[in-house]
C-alpha positions in Angstrom: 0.0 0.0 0.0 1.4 3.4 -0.8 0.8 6.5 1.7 0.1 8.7 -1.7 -2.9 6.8 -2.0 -3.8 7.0 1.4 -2.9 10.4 3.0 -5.9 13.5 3.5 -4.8 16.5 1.8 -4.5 18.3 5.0 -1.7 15.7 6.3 0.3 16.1 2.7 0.3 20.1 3.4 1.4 19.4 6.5 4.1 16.8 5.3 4.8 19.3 2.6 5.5 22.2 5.2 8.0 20.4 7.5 10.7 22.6 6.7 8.6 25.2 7.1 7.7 23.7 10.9 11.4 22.9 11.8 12.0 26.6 11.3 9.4 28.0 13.1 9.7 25.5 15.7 13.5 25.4 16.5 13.8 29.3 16.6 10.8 29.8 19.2 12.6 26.8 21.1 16.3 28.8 21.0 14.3 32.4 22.4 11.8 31.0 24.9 11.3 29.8 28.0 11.1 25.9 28.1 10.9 23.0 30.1 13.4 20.3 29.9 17.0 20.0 29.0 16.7 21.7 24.9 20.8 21.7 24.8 21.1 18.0 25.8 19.0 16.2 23.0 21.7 16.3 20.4 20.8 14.9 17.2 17.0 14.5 18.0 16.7 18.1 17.4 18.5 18.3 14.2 16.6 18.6 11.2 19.5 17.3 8.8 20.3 14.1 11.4 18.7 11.0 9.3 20.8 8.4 8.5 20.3 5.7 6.0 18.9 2.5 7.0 16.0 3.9 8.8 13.5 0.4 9.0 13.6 -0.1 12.9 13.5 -3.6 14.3 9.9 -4.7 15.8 9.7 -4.9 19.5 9.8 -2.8 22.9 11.1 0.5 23.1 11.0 3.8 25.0 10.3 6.8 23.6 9.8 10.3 24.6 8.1 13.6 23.4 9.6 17.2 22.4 7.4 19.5 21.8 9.2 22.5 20.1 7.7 25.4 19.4 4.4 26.8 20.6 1.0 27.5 18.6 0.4 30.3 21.4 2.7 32.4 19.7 5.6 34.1 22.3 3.4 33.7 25.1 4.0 29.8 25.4 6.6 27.6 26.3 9.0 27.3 23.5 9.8 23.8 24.1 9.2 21.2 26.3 11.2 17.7 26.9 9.3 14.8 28.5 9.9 11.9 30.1 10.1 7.6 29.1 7.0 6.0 28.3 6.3 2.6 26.5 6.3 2.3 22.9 6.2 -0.6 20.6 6.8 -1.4 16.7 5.2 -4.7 15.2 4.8 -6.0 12.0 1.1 -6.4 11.2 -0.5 -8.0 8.1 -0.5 -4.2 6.8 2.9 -3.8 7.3 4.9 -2.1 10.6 3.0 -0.3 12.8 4.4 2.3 15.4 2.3 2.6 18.6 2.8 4.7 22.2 1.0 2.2 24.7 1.5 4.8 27.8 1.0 8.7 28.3 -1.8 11.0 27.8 -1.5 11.4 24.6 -0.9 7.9 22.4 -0.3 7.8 18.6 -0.4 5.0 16.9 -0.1 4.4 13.1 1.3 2.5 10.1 4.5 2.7 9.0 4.9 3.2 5.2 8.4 2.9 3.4 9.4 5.9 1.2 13.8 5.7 0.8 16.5 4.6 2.9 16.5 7.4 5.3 12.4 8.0 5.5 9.4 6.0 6.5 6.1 7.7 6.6 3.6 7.5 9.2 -0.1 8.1 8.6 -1.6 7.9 12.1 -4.1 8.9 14.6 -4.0 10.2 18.4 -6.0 8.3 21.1 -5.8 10.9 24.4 -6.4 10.1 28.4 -7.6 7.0 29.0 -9.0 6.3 25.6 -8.1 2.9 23.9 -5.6 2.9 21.2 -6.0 5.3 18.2 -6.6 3.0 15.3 -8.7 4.9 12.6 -6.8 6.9 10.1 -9.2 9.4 8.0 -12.0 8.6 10.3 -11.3 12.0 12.4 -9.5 14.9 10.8 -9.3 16.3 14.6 -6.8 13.6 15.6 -5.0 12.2 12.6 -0.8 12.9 12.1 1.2 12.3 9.4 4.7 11.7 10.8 8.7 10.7 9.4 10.3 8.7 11.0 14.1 8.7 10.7 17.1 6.7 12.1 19.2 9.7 13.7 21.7 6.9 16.0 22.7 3.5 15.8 19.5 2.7 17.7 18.3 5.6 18.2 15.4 6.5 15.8 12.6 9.9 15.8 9.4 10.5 14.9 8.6 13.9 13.3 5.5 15.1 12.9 5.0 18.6 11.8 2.4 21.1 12.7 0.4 18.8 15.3 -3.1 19.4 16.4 -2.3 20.9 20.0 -0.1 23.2 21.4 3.4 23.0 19.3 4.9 23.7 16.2 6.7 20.6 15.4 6.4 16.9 17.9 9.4 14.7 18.2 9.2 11.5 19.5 12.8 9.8 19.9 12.3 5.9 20.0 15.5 3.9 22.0 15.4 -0.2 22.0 13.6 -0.8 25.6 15.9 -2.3 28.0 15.8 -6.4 28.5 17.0 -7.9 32.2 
């Protein structure tokens, strides 16, 4: 299945703007207040860090949220780091799906192969104690369009420009969770 075929026209402007949304996002991030360590993420929050080989292995991992950026103009935070939650990426009969089981705000979506250093992700955000987001197209209110890029050697991101709520541009860095 291709994304092309798949994606609303307001997720391919926003796919189409990402540039436009790392811009925006990285300079109010650099000039406001924020919460969270900005100068410590490295590579997660720059846009020229994919590297080639970007299909992740399935399985458990943790991932965190950076919101850079803020819709509220100077008056908001300009960035904000979270913490660990669970995440997980398995191979369904439709091909690899990426989904965030914990936090209050959960996307989940397929995975779609475009080159060596890009994956699309056509998803959908399930928020508070909802069950998982599973429903792409169904409500314009919650879907994302996402890339996901290998920025580590297992150290992957999610970028998803202009989300619904509050920022300019959502990371979500992705880490192999840790087996005992």
């Amino acid at each position: 299945m291709d994304w092309r075929g798949v994606i609303t026209s307001t997720d391919r402007d926003r796919y189409q703007r990402r540039d436009a949304a790392w811009d925006l996002a990285l300079q109010q991030a650099r000039r406001q207040r924020g919460s969270g360590d900005l100068n410590s993420l490295g590579d997660l929050i720059d846009p020229s860090a994919a590297r080639p080989g970007v299909t992740p292995p399935t399985g458990d991992y943790r991932c965190r949220t950076v919101k850079l950026g803020s819709q509220g103009g100077e008056d908001g935070l300009g960035y904000v780091v979270y913490g660990w939650f669970a995440c997980r990426i398995e191979q369904t009969p439709r091909g690899l799906k990426f989904t965030k089981l914990t936090g209050s705000q959960r996307p989940s979506g397929l995975l779609f192969p475009e080159n060596d250093r890009h994956m699309l992700l056509l998803g959908s955000m399930a928020l508070a104690q909802e069950p998982a987001a599973n429903s792409y197209g169904r409500n314009s209110d919650r879907d994302l369009v996402a890339v996901l890029e290998r920025i580590g050697e297992a150290r992957w991101r999610l970028v998803l420009p202009w989300p619904q709520y509050e920022s300019n541009l959502d990371l979500i860095e992705l880490v192999p969770a840790k087996t005992d």
